[in-house]
C-alpha positions in Angstrom: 38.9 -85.6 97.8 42.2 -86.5 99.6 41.0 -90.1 100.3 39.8 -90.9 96.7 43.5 -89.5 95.1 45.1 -91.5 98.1 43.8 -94.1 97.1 44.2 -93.9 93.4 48.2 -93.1 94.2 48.1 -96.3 96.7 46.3 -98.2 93.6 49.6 -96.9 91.0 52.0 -98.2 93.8 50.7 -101.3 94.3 51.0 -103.0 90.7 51.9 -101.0 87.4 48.8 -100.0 85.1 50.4 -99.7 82.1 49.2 -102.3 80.3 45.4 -101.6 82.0 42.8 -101.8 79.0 39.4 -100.0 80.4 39.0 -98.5 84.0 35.9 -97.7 85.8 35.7 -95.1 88.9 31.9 -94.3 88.8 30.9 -92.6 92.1 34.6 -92.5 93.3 34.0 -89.0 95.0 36.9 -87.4 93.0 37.2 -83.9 92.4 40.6 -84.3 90.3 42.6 -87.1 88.5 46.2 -86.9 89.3 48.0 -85.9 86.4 50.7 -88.7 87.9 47.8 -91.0 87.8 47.0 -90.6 84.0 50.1 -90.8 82.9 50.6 -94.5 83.7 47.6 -95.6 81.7 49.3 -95.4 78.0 47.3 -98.7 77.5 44.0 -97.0 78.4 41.2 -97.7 76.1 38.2 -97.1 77.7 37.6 -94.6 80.9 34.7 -93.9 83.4 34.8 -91.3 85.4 30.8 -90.5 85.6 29.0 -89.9 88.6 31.9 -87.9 90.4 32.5 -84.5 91.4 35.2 -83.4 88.8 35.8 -79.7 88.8 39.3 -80.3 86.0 41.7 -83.1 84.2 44.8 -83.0 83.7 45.0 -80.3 80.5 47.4 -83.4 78.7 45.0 -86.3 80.0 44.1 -87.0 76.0 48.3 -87.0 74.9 49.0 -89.2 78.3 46.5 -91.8 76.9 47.1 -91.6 72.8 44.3 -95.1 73.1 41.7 -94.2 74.6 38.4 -94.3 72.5 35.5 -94.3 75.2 35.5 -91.1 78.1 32.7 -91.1 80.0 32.8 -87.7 82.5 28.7 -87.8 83.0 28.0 -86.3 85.8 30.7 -84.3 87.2 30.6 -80.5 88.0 33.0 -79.6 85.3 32.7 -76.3 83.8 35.3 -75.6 81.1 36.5 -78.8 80.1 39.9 -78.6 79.6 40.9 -81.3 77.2 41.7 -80.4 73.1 39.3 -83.0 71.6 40.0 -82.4 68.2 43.3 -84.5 67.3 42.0 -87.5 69.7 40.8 -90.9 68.5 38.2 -90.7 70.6 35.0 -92.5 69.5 32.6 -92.1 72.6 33.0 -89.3 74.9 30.1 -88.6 77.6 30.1 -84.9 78.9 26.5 -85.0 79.6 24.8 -83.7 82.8 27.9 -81.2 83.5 27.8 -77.5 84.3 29.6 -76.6 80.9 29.9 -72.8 79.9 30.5 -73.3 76.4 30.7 -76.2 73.6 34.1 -77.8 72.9 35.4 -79.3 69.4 34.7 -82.6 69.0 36.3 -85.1 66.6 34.5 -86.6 63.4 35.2 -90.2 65.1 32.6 -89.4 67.5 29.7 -92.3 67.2 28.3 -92.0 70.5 28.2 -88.1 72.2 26.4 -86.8 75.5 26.1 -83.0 75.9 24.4 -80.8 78.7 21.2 -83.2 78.5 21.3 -84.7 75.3 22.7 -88.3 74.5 23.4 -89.4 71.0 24.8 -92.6 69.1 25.0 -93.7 65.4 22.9 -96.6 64.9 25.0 -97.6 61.5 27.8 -96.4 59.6 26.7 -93.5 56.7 25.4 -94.9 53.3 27.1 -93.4 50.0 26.2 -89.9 49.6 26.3 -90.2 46.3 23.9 -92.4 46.1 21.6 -91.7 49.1 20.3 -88.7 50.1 20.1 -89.6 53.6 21.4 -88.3 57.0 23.4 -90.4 59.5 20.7 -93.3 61.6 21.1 -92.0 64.9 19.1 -92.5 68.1 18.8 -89.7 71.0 17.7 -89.5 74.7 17.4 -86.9 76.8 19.2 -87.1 80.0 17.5 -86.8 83.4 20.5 -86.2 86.8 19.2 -89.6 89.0 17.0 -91.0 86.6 17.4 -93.3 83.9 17.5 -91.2 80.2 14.0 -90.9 78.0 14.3 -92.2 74.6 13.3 -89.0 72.0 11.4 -91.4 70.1 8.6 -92.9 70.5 7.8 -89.3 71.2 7.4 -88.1 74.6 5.6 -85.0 75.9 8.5 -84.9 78.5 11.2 -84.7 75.9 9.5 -82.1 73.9 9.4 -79.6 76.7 12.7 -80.3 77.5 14.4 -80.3 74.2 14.6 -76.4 73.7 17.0 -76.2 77.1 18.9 -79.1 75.6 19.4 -77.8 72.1 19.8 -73.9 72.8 23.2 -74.0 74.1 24.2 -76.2 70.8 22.0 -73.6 68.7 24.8 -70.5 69.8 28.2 -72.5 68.7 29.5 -73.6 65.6 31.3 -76.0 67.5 27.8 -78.0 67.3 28.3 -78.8 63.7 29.0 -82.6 63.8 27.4 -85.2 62.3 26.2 -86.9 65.5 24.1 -82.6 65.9 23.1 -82.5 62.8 22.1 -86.2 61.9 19.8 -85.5 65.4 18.2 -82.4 63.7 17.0 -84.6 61.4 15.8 -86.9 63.4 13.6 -84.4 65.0 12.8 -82.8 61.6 11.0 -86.0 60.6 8.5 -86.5 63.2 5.4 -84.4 62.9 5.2 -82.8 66.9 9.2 -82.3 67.4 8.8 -80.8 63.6 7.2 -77.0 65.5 10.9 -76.8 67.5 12.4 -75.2 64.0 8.5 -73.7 62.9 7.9 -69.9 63.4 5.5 -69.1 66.8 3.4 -66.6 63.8 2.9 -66.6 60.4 5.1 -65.5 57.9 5.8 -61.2 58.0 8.4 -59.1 57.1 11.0 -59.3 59.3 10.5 -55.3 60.6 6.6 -56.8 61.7 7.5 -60.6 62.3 8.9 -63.0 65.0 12.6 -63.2 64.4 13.2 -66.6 63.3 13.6 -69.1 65.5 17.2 -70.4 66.7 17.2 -74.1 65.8 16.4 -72.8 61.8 19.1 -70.4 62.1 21.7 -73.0 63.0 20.2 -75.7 60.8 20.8 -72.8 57.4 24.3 -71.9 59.0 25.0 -75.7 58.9 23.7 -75.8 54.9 27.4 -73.9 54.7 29.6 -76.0 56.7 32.0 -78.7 55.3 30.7 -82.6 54.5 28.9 -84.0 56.1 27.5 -81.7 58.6 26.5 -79.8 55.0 24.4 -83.3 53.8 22.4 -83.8 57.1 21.1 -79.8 57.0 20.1 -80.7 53.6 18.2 -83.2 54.6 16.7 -82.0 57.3 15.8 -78.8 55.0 14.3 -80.5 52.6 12.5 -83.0 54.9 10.9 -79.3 56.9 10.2 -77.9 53.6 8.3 -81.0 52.3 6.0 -81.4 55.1 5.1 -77.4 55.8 5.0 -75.1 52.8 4.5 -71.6 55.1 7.9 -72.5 56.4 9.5 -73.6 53.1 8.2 -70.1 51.9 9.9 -68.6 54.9 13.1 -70.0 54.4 13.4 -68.4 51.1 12.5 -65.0 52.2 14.7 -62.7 53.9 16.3 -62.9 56.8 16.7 -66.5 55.8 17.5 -66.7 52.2 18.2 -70.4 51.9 18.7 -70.3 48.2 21.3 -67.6 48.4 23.0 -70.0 51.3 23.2 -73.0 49.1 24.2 -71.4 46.2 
């Protein structure tokens, strides 16, 4: 640790990096980034810091660099992270593979996200709402520490039995209601094996006799109430469930789930 921040300080002192456009310290062996560092990189546009051993960041690194649009922190042993992503201009930020206790706010600039073991992009921009009905085109990969990420589709037995660890953590915060979350939910929605991930494990019962619903159908209704377009993608996804299994369109309007009653 004291060797990698002596030699980022020996770096600063060397030759000015204020006008330095993208920096890459992949596998660095750092633990912190100097909050004197950081602040001479107001220029900063894109930064990698994956494949370290990052425990914090400097609470103001985001306000120090007001340019930056690409943070990768992959791979780090952060925790909390400590960084207010919400007022950033941020439009790819890499958290993936970290030990994170809780999901952060993200910012509706976001076209490219990686979370606990999940990796998502937008493929294109959204079409007119108005005139398609139609979540965002994303693609997703599930992330694998020291191996190369598996693509979600085609579909892979591998990514299905590692999805529900991936998506659980995103299924207990509403800070999961993005576009980049919910677009993915539909993504999975639409093909026929990732489909039983939001299907009940028994039929349809009262819910005194039943299986409690599961998770990923919770979050997908509580997203049905959240603002545009996070609202448009659980739609979608909805409808696209409802369309291909009629016991679980039939559940979905029966209590505890009440999706009419939701939508109205």
């Amino acid at each position: 640790q004291r060797a990698a921040t002596q030699r980022l300080e020996a770096c600063l002192a060397a030759q000015p990096l204020t006008a330095l456009r993208s920096l890459f310290l992949r596998k660095t062996g750092l633990r912190t980034l100097p909050a004197s560092f950081a602040a001479s990189l107001a220029s900063l546009h894109s930064l990698d810091l994956s494949n370290n051993k990052l425990v914090e960041l400097p609470a103001a690194l985001l306000q120090l660099c007001p340019l930056l649009e690409k943070l990768n922190l992959e791979a780090n042993h952060l925790t909390v992270p400590s960084l207010d992503f919400r007022k950033c201009r941020l439009s790819a930020l890499l958290l993936g593979l970290n030990n994170l206790t809780y999901v952060p706010n993200f910012p509706h600039t976001l076209i490219d996200l990686s979370i606990f073991s999940l990796h998502i992009q937008a493929l294109a921009p959204r079409r007119d709402p108005l005139a398609f009905f139609e979540a965002l085109s994303v693609q997703g990969r599930l992330l694998r520490p020291g191996k190369e990420g598996v693509q979600v589709l085609p579909y892979s037995k591998e990514v299905k039995s590692g999805l529900p660890a991936a998506l659980t953590p995103l299924f207990r915060s509403s800070a999961s209601f993005h576009p980049l979350i919910s677009s993915f939910i539909v993504l999975l929605s639409c093909h026929p094996k990732y489909r039983t991930l939001f299907a009940a494990a028994a039929p349809v019962a009262p819910p005194a006799r039943g299986p409690p619903p599961p998770a990923a159908l919770l979050h997908l209704l509580a997203m049905c109430q959240a603002p545009e377009p996070v609202c448009l993608d659980a739609c979608v996804a909805v409808a696209t469930l409802s369309a291909a299994d009629e016991a679980l369109a039939l559940q979905m309007m029966e209590p505890p789930l009440l999706l009419v009653d939701r939508l109205a």
